[in-house]
C-alpha positions as CSV (number, residue, x, y, z in Angstrom):
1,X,4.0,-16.5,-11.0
2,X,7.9,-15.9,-10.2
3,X,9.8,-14.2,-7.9
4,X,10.8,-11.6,-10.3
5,X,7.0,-10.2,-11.1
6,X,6.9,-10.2,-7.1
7,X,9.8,-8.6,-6.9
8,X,8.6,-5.8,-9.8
9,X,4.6,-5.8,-7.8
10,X,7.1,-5.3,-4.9
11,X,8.7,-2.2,-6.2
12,X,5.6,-0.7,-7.9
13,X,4.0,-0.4,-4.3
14,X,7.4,1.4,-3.1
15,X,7.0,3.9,-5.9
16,X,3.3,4.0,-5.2
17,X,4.3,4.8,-1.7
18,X,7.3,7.4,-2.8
19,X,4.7,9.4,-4.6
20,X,2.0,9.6,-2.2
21,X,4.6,10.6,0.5
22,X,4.3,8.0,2.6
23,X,6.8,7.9,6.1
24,X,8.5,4.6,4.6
25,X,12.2,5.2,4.8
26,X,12.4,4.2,8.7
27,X,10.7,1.4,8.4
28,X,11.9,0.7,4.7
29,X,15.2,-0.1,6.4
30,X,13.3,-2.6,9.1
31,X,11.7,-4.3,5.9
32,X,15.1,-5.2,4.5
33,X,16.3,-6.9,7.6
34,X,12.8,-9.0,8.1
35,X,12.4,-10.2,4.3
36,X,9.6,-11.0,2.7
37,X,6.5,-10.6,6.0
38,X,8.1,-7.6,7.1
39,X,7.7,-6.1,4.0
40,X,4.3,-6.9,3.3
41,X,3.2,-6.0,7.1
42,X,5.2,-2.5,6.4
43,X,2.8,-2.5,3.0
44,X,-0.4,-3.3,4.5
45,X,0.4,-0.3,7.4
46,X,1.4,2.3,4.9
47,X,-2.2,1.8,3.0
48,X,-4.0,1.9,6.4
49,X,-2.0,5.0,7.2
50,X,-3.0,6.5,3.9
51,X,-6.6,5.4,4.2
52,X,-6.7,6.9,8.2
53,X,-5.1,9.9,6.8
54,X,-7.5,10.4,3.9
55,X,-10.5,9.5,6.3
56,X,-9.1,12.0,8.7
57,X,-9.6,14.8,6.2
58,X,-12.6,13.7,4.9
59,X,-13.8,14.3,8.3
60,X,-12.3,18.0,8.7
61,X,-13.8,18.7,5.6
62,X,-17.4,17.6,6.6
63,X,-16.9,19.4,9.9
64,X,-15.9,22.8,8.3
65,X,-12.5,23.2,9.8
66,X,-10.8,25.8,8.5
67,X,-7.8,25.1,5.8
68,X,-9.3,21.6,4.6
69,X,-10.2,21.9,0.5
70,X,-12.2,19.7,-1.3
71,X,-9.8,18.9,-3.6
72,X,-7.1,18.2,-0.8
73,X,-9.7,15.7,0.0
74,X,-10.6,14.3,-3.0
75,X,-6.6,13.6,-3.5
76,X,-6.5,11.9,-0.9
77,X,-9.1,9.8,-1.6
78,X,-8.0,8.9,-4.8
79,X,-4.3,8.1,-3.3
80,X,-5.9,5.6,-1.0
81,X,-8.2,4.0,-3.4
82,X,-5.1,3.8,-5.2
83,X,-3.0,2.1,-2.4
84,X,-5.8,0.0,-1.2
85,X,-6.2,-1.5,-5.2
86,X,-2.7,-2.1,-5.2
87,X,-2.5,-4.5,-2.2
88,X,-5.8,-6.7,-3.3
89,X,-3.8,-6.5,-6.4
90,X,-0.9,-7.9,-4.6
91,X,-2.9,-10.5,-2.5
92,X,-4.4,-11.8,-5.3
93,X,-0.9,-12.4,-6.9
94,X,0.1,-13.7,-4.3
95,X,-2.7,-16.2,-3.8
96,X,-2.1,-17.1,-7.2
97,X,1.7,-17.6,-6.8
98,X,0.8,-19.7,-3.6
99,X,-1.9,-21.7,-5.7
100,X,0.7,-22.4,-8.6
101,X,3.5,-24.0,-5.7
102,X,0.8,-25.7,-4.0
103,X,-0.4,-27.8,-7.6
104,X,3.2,-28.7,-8.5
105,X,4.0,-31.8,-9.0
106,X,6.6,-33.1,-5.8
């Protein structure tokens, strides 16, 4: 695997977190400055912030507070699902990508 596919696997989860309106541009800025682990430790907290959030109204949902819809839930849900198949998606290039540097021939 290159740099450049994960550079673009890179980007697709920025989108993926611009659409689900995600809190990322604070800590987008702290990503650039620590390279490559800050960004994938600002990744991996972004899907467990999406996944508490969607849990969260799950919950009021199941509890009957007022102003919680099912299909609010069921959105968020789905975003989360989303997010969360996009990192294993990422590990497992990046596994790979480790994998293919590790087998190369010195």
């Amino acid at each position: 695997m290159s740099i450049s596919a994960i550079e673009s696997v890179l980007q697709q989860m920025r989108t993926t977190a611009l659409q689900t309106a995600m809190p990322s541009s604070a800590s987008a800025a702290q990503g650039a400055q620590g390279g490559f682990a800050a960004e994938l430790k600002r990744s991996i907290n972004d899907i467990s912030a999406v996944q508490n959030h969607a849990y969260g109204q799950a919950e009021a949902f199941e509890l009957g507070k007022p102003g919680v819809a099912l299909n609010d839930v069921m959105v968020d849900m789905q975003k989360a699902s989303i997010a969360f198949q996009t990192g294993l998606q990422v590990r497992n290039r990046l596994v790979t990508a480790y994998q293919e540097v590790m087998n190369l021939q010195a």
